[in-house]
DSSP file (Angstrom, degrees, kcal/mol; ACC not computed):
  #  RESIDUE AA STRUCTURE BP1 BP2  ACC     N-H-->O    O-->H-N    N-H-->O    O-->H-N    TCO  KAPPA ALPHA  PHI   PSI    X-CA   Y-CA   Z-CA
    1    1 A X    >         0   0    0      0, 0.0     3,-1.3     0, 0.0     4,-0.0   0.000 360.0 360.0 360.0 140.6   84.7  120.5  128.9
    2    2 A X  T 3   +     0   0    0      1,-0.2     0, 0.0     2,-0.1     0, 0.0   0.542 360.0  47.7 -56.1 -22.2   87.9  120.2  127.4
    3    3 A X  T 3  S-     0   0    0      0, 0.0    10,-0.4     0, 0.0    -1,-0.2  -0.058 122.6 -99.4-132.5  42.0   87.9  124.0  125.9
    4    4 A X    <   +     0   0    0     -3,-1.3    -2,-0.1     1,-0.1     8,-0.1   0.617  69.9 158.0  36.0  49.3   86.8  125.3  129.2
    5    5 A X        -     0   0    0      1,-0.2     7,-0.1     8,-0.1     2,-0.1   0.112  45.7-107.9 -70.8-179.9   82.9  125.7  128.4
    6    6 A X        -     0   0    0      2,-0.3    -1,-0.2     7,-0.0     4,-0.1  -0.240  32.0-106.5-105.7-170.8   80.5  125.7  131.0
    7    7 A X  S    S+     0   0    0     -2,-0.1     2,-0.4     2,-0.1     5,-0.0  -0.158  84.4 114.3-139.8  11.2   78.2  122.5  131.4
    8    8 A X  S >  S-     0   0    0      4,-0.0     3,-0.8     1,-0.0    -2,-0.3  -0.939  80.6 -96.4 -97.3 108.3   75.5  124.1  130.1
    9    9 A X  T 3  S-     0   0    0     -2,-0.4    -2,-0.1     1,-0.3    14,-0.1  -0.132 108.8  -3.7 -84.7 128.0   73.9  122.6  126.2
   10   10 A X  T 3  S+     0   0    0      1,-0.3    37,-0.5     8,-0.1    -1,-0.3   0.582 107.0 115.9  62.2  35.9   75.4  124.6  123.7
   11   11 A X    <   +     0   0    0     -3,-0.8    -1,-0.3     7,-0.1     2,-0.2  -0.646  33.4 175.0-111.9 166.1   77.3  127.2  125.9
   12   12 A X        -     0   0    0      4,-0.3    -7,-0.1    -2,-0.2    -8,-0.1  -0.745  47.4 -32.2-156.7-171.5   81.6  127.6  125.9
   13   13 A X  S >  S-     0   0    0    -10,-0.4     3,-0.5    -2,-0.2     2,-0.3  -0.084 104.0  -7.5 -62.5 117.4   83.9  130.1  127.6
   14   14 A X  T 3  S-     0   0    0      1,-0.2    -2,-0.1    -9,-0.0    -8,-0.0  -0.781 122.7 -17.4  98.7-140.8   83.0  133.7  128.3
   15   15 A X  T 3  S+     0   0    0     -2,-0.3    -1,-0.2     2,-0.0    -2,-0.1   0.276  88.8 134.4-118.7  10.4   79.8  135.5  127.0
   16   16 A X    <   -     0   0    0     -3,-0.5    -4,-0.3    30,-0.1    30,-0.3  -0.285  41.2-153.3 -52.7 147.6   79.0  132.8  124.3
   17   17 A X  B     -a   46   0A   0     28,-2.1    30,-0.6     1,-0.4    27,-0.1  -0.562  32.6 -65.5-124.3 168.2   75.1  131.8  124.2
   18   18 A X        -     0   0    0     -2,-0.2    -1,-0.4    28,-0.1    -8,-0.1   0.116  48.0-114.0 -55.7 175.6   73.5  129.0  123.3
   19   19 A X  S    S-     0   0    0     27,-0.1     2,-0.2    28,-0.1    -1,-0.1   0.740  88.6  -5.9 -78.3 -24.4   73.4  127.9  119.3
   20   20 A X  S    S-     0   0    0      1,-0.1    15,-0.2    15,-0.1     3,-0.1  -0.823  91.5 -68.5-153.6-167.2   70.0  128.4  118.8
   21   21 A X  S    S-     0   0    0     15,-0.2     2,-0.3    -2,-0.2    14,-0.2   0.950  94.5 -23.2 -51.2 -64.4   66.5  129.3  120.4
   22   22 A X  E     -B   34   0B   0     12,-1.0    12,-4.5    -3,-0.1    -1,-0.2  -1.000  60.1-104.8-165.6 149.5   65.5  126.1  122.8
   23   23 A X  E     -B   33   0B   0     -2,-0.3    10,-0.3    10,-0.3     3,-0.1  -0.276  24.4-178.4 -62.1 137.1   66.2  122.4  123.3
   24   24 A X  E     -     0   0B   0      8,-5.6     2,-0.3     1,-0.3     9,-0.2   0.414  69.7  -5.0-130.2 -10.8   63.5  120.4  122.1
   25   25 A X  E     +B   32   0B   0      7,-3.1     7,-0.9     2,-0.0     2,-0.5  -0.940  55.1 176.5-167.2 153.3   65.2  116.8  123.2
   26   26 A X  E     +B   31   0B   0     -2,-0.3     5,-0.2     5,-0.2     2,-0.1  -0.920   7.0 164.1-157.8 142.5   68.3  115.8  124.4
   27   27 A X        -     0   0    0      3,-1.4    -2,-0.0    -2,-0.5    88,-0.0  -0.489  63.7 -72.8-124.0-160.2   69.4  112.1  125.4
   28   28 A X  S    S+     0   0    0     -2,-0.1    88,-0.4    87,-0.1     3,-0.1   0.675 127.2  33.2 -75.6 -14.7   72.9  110.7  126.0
   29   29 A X  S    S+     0   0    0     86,-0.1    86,-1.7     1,-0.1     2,-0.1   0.819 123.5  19.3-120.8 -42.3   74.0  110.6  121.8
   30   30 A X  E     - C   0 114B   0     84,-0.2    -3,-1.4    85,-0.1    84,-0.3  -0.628  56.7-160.5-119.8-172.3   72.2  113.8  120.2
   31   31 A X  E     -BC  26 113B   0     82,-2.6    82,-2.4    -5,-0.2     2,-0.4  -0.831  22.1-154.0-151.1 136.3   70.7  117.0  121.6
   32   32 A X  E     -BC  25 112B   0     -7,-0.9    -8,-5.6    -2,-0.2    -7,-3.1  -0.928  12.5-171.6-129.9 156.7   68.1  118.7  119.2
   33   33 A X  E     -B   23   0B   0     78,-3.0     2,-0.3    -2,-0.4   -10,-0.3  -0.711  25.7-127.8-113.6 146.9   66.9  122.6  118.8
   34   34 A X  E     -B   22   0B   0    -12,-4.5   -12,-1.0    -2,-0.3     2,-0.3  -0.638  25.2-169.3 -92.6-178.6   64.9  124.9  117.5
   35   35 A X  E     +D  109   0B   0     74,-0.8    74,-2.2    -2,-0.3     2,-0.3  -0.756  10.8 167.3-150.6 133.5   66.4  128.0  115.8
   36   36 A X  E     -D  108   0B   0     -2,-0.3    72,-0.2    72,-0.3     2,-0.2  -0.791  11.3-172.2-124.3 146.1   64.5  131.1  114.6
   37   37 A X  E     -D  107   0B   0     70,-1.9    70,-3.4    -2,-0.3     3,-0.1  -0.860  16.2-146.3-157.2 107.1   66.1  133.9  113.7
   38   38 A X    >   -     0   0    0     -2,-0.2     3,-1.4    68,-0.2    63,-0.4  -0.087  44.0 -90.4 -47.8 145.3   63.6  137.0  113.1
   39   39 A X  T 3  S+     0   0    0      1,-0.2    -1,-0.2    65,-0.2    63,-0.2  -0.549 123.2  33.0 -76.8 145.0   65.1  139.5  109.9
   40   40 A X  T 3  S+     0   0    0     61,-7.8     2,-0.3     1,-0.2    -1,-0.2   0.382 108.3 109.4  88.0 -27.3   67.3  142.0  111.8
   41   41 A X    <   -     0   0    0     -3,-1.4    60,-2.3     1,-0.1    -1,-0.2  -0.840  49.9-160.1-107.0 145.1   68.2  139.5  114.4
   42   42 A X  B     -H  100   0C   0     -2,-0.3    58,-0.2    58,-0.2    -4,-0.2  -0.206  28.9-132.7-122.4 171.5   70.8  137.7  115.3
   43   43 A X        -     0   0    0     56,-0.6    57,-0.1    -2,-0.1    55,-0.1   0.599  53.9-132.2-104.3 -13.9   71.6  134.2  117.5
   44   44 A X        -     0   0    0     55,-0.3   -27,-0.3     2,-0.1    53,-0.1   0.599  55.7 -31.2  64.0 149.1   74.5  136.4  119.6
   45   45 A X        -     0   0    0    -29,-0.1   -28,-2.1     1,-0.1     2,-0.2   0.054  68.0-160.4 -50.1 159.2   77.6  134.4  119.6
   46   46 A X  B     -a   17   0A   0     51,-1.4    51,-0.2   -30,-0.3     2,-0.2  -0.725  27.5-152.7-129.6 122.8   78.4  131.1  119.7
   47   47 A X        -     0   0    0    -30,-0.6     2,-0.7   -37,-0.5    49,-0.2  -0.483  14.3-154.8-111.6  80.4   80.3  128.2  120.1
   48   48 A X        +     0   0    0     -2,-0.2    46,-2.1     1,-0.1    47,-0.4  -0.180  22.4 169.3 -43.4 100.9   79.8  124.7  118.0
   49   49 A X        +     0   0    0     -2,-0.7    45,-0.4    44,-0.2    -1,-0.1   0.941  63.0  36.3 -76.6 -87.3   81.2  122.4  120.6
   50   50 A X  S    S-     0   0    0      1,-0.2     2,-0.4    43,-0.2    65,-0.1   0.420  89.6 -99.9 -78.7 173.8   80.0  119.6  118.6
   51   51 A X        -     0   0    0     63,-0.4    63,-2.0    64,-0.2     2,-0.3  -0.753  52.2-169.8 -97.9 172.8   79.5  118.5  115.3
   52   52 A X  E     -FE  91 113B   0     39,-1.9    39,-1.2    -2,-0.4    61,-0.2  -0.943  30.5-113.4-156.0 144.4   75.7  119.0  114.1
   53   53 A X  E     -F   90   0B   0     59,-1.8     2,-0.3    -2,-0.3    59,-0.3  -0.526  27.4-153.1 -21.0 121.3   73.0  118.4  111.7
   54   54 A X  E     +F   89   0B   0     35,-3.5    35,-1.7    -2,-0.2     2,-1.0  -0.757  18.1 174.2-121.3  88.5   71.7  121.7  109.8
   55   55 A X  E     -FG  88 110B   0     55,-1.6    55,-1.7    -2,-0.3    33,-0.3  -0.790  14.1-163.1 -99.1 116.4   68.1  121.3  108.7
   56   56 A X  E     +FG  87 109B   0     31,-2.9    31,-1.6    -2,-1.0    53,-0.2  -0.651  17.8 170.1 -89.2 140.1   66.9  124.4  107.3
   57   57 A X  S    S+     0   0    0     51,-2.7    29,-0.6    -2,-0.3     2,-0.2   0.622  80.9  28.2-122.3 -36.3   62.7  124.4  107.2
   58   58 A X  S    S-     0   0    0     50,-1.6     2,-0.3    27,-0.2    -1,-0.3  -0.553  86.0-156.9-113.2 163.7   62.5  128.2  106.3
   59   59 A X        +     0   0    0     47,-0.4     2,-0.3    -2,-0.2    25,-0.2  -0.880  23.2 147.8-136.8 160.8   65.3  129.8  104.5
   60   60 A X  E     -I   83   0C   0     23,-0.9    23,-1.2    -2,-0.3     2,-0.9  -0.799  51.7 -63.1-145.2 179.3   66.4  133.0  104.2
   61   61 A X  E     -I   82   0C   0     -2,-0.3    41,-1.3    21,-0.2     2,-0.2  -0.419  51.0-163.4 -70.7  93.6   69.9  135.1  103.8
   62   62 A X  E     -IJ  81 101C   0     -2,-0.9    19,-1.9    19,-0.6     2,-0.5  -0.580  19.3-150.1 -41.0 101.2   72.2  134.7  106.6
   63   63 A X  E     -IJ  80 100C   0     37,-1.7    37,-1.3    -2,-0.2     2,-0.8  -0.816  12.5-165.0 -55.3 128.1   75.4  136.7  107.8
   64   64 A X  E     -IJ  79  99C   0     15,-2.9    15,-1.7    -2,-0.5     2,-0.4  -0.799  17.5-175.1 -84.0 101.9   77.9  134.4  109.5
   65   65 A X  E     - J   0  98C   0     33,-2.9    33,-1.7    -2,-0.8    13,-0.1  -0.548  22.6-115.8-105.7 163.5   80.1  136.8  111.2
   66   66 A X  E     - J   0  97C   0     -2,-0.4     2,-0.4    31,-0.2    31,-0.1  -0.192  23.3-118.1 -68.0 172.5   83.2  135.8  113.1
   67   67 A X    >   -     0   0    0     29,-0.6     3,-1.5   -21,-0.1    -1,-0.0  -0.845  32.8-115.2 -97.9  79.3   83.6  136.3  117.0
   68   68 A X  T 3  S+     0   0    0     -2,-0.4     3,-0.1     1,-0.3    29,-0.0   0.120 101.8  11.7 -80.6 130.2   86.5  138.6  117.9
   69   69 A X  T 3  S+     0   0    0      1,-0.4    -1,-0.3     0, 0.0     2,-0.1   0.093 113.4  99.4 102.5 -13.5   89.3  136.9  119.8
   70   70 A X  S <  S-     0   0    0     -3,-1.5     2,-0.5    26,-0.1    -1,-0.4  -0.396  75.7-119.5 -97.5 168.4   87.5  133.1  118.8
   71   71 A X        -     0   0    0     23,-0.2     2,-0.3    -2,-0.1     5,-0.1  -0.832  30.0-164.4-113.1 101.1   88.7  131.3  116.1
   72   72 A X    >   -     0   0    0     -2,-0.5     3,-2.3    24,-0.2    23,-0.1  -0.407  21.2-144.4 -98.6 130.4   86.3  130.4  113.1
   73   73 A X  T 3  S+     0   0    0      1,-0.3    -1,-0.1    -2,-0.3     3,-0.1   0.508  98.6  66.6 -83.2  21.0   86.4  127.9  110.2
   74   74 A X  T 3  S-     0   0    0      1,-0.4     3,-0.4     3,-0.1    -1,-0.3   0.165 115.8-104.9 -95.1  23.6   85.0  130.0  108.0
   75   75 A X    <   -     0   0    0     -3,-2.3    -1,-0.4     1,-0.2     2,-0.3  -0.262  47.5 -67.0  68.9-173.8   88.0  132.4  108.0
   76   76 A X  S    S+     0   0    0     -3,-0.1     2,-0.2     2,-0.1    -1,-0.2  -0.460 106.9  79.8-119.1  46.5   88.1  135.6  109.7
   77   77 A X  S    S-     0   0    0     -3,-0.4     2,-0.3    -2,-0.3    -3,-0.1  -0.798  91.8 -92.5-126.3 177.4   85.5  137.6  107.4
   78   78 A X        -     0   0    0     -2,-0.2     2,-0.5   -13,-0.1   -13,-0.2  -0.559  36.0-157.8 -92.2 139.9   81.6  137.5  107.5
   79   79 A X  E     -I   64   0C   0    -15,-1.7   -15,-2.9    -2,-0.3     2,-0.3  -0.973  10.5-153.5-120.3 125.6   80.7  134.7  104.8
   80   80 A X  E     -I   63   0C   0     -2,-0.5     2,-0.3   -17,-0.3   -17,-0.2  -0.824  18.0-174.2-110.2 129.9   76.9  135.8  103.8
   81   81 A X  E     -I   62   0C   0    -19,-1.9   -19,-0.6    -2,-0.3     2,-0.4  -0.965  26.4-136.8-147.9 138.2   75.1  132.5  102.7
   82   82 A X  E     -I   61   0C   0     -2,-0.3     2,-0.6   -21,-0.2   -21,-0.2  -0.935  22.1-158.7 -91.0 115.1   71.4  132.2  101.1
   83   83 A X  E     -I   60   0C   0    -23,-1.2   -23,-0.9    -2,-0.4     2,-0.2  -0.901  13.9-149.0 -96.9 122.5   69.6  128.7  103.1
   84   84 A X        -     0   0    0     -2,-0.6     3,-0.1   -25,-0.2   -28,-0.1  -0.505  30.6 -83.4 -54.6 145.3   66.8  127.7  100.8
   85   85 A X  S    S+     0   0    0      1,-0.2    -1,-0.2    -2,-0.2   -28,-0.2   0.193 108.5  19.1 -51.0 169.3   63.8  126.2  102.5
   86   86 A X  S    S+     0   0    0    -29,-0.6     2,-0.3   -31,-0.1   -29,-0.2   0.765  88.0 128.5  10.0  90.4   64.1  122.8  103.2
   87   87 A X  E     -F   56   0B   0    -31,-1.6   -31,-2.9    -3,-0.1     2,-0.3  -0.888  37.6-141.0-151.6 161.6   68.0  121.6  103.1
   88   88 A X  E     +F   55   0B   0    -33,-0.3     2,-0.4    -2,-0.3   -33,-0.2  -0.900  18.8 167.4 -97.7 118.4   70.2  120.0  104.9
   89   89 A X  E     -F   54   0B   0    -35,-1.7   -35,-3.5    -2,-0.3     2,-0.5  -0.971  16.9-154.2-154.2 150.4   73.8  120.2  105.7
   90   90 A X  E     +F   53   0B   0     -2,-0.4     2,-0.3   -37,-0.2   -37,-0.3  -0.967  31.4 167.5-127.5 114.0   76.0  118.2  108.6
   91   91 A X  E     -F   52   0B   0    -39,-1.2   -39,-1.9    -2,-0.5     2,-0.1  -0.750  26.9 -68.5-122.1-163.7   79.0  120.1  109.7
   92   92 A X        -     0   0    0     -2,-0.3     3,-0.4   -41,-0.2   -41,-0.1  -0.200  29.1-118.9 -95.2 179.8   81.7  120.3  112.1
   93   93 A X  S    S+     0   0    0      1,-0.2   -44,-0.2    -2,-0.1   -43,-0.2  -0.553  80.3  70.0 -88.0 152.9   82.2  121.1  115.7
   94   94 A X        +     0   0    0    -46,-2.1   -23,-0.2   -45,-0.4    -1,-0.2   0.149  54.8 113.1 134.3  29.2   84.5  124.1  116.1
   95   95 A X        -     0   0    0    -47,-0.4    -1,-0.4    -3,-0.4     2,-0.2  -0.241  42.7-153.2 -72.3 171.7   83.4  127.7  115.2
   96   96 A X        +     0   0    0    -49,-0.2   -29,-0.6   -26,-0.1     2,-0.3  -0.790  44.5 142.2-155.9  97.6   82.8  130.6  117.2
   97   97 A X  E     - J   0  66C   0     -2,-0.2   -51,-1.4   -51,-0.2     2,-0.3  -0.686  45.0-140.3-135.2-153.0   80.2  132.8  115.1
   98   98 A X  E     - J   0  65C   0    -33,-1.7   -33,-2.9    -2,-0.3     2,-0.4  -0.985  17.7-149.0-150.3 147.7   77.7  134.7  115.3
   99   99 A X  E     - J   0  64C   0     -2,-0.3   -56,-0.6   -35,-0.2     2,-0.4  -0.980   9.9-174.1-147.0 144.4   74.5  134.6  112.6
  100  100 A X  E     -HJ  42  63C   0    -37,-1.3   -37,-1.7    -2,-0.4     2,-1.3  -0.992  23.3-135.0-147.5 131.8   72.2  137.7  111.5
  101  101 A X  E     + J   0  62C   0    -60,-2.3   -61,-7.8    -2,-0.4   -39,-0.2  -0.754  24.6 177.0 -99.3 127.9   69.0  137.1  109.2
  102  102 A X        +     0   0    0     -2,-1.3    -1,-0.2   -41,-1.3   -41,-0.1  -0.322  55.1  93.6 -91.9  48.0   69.2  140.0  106.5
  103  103 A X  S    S-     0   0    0      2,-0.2     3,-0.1   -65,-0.1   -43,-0.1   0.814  83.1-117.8-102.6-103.6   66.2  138.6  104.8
  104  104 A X  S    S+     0   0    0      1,-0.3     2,-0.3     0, 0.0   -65,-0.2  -0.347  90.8  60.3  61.9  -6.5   62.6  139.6  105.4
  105  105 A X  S    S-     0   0    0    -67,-0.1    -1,-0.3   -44,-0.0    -2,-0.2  -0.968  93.2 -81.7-131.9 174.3   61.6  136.9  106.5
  106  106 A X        -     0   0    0     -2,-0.3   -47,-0.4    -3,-0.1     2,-0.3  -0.358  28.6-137.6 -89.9 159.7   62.4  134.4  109.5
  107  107 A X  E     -D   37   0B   0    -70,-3.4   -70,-1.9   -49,-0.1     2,-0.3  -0.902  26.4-178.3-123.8 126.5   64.6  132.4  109.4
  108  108 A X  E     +D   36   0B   0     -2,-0.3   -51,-2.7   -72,-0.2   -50,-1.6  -0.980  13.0 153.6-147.4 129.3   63.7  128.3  111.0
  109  109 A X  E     -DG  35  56B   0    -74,-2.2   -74,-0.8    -2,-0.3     2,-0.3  -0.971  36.1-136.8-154.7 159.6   65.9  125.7  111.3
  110  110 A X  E     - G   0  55B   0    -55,-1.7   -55,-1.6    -2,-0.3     2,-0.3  -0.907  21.8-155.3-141.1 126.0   66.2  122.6  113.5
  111  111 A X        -     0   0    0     -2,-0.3   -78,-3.0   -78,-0.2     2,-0.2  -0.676   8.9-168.8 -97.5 134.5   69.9  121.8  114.8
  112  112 A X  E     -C   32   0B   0    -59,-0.3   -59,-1.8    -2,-0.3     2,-0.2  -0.914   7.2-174.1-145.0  98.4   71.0  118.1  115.8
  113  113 A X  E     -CE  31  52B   0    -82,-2.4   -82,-2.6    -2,-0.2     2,-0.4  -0.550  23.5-138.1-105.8 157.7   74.5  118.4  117.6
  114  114 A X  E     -C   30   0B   0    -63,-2.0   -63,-0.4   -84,-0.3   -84,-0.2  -0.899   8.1-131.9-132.8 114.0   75.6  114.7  118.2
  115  115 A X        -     0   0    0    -86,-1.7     2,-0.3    -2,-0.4    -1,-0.2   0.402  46.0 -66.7 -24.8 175.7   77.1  113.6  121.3
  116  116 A X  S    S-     0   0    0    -88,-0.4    -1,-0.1     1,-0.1     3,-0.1  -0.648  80.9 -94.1 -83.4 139.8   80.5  111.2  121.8
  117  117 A X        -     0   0    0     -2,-0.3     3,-0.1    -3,-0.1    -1,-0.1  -0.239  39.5 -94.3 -48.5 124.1   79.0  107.7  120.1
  118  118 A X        -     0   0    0      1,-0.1    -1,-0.1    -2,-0.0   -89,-0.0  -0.198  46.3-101.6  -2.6 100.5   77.7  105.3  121.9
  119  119 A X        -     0   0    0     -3,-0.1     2,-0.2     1,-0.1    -1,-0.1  -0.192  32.7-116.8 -54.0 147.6   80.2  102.4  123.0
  120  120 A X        -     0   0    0     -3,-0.1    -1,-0.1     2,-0.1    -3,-0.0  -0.519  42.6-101.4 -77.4 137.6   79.9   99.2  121.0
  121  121 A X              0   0    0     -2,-0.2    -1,-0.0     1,-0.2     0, 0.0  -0.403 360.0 360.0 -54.0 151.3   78.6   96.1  123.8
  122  122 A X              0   0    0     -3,-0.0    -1,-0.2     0, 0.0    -2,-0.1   0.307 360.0 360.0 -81.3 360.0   81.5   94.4  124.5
């Protein structure tokens, strides 16, 4: 990988961990996850290699704290966000966080990072 990750789905450089709990499919164009995140628990950091798909199924109130020494596009403070049950969001590949459910209740989500496109048949 170009930003010297490992080869490993959803891993990068160092002591970064996957993005979420466990792979539930992966082909050549997407690779998709499950996510839970117990209250009180964290995902431990992170890298978004890719850009992704956010479907939140469960919601509850999320820190997104930064990764020290990484660079994060949420700025370089903890940005605390409430996911309401069923939503959606697609963002982009290049964060380094880290995610902690303050809620009371778990937190369930299923992530769909999408691959380099397909080539068009010639």
């Amino acid at each position: 990988m170009a930003d010297g990750g490992s080869d490993k789905p959803g891993e990068s450089r160092g002591a970064l961990g996957p993005i979420a709990t466990k792979v539930l499919y992966e082909d050549e164009r997407v690779r998709i996850w499950d996510q839970l995140i117990e209250p009180g628990e964290t995902t431990g950091p992170h890298h978004h290699a890719l850009p992704y798909a956010l479907v939140t199924v469960e919601g509850a109130p999320l820190d997104v704290i930064p990764v020290e020494g990484f660079p994060m596009m949420h700025g370089s403070e903890t940005l605390s966000v409430d996911l309401p049950d069923r939503t959606a969001s697609v963002l982009e590949a290049g964060s380094y966080e880290d995610a902690r459910n303050t809620g009371d209740r778990p937190y369930r989500a299923i992530l769909v990072e999408f691959k380099q496109a397909a080539q068009a048949d010639a």
